[in-house]
C-alpha positions as CSV (number, residue, x, y, z in Angstrom):
1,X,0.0,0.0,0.0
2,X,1.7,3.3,-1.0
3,X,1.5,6.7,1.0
4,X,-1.7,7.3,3.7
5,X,-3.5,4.0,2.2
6,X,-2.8,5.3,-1.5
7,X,-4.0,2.1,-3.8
8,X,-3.8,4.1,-7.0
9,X,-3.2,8.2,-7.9
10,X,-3.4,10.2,-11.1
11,X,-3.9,14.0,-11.9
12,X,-4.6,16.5,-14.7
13,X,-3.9,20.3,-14.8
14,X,-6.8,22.5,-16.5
15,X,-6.2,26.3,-16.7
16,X,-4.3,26.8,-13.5
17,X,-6.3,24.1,-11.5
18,X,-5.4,20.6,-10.8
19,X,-7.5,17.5,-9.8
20,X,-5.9,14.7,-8.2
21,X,-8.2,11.2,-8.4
22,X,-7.1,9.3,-5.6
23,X,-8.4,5.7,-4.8
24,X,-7.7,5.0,-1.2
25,X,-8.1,2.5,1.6
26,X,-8.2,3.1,5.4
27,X,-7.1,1.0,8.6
28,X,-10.8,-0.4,8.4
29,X,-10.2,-1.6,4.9
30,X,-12.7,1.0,3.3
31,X,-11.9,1.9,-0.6
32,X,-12.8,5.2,-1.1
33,X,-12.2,7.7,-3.9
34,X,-10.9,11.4,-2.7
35,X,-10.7,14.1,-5.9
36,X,-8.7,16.8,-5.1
37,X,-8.9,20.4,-6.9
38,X,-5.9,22.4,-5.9
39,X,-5.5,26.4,-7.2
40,X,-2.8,28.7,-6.3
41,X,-3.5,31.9,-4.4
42,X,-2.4,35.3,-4.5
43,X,-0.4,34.6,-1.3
44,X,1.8,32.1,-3.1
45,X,-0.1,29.4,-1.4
46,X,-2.5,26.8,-2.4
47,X,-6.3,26.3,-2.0
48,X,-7.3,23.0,-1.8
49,X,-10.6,21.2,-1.7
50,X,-11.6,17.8,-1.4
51,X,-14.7,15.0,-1.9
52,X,-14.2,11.5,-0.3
53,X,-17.0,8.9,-2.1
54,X,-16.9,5.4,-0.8
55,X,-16.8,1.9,-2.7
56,X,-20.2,1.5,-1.8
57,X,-21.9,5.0,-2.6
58,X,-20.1,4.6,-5.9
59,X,-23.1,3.8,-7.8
60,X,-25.1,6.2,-6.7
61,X,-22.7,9.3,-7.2
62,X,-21.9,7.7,-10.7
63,X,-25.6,8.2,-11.7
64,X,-25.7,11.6,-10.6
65,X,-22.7,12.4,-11.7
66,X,-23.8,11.5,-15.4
67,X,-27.3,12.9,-15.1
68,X,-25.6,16.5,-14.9
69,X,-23.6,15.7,-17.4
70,X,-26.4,15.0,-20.2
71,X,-27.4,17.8,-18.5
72,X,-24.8,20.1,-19.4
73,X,-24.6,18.6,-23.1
74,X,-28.3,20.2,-23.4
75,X,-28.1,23.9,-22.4
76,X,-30.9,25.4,-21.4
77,X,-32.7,22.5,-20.8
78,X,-35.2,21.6,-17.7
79,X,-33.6,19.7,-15.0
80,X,-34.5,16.6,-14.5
81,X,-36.1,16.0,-10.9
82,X,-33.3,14.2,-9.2
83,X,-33.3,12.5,-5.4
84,X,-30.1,11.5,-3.6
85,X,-31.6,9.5,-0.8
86,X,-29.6,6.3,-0.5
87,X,-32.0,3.0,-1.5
88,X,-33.4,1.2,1.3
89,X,-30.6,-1.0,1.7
90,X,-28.0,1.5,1.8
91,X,-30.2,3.1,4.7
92,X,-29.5,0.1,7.2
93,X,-24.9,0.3,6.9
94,X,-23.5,2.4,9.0
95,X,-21.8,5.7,8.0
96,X,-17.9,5.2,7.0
97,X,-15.1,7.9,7.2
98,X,-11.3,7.6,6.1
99,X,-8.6,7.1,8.6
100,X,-8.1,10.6,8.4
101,X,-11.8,12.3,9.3
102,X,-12.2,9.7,12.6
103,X,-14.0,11.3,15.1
104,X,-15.7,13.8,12.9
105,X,-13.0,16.2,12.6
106,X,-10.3,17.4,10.0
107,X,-6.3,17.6,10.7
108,X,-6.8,21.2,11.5
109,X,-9.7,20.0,13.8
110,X,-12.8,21.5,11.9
111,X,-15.7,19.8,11.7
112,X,-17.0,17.7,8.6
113,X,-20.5,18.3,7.8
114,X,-22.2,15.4,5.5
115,X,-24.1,16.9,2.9
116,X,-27.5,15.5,1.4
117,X,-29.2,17.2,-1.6
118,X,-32.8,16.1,-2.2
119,X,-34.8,18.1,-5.2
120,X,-38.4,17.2,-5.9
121,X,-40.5,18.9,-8.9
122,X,-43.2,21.2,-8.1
123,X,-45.6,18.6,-8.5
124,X,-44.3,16.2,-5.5
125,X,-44.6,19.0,-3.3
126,X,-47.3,18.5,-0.5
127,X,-49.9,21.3,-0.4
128,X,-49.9,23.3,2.8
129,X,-52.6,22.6,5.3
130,X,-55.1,25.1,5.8
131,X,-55.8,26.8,8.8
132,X,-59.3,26.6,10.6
133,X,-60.8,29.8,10.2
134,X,-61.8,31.5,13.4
């Protein structure tokens, strides 16, 4: 296993930026994906940013992933309604983190937050209740 549970590492540069792909394991044996932009600042530093996606949310992330890409291809299209809840399944594992984010924190000792998108059309919407006049 190569550096911090690296299994397998590549990059490209695009206009100044560069994404690192980075397929991972940690001491639990999780595989997990991390993708990397890095851009320089004016401070002669660099700002980095970072997604982790596990083995198992693969699928799921693939699938959106590709759904706003045919997006993209048709500008000015209607987006399609989307929802990221996991499948039933998915529901019942228990959450997994790298080596690195145990405990819920960063290196620098800032909190993670999990993120969960959910979009429904208009039309899935529940109406609001009405209340009794008085």
């Amino acid at each position: 296993m190569g550096i911090r549970g690296e299994l397998f590492s590549t990059r490209i540069t695009c206009e100044g930026r560069t994404y690192f792909f980075n397929v991972k394991e940690n001491r639990m044996g999780d595989v997990f994906l991390t993708v990397v932009e890095s851009k320089p600042t004016e401070a002669e530093n660099f700002d980095r940013r970072s997604i982790v996606i596990f083995k198992d949310d693969m699928k799921g992330f693939l699938k959106a992933f590709q759904g706003a890409l045919k997006y993209m291809e048709k500008p000015g299209a209607e987006a399609p309604s989307v929802s990221f809840e996991p499948a039933p399944e998915e529901r019942k594992r228990a959450p997994r983190r790298p080596a690195a984010a145990a405990g819920g924190e960063t290196a620098a000792g800032e909190k993670k937050r999990r993120v969960v998108v959910r979009r429904k059309d208009a039309a899935d919407k529940k109406p609001e209740a009405e209340s009794p006049a008085d």
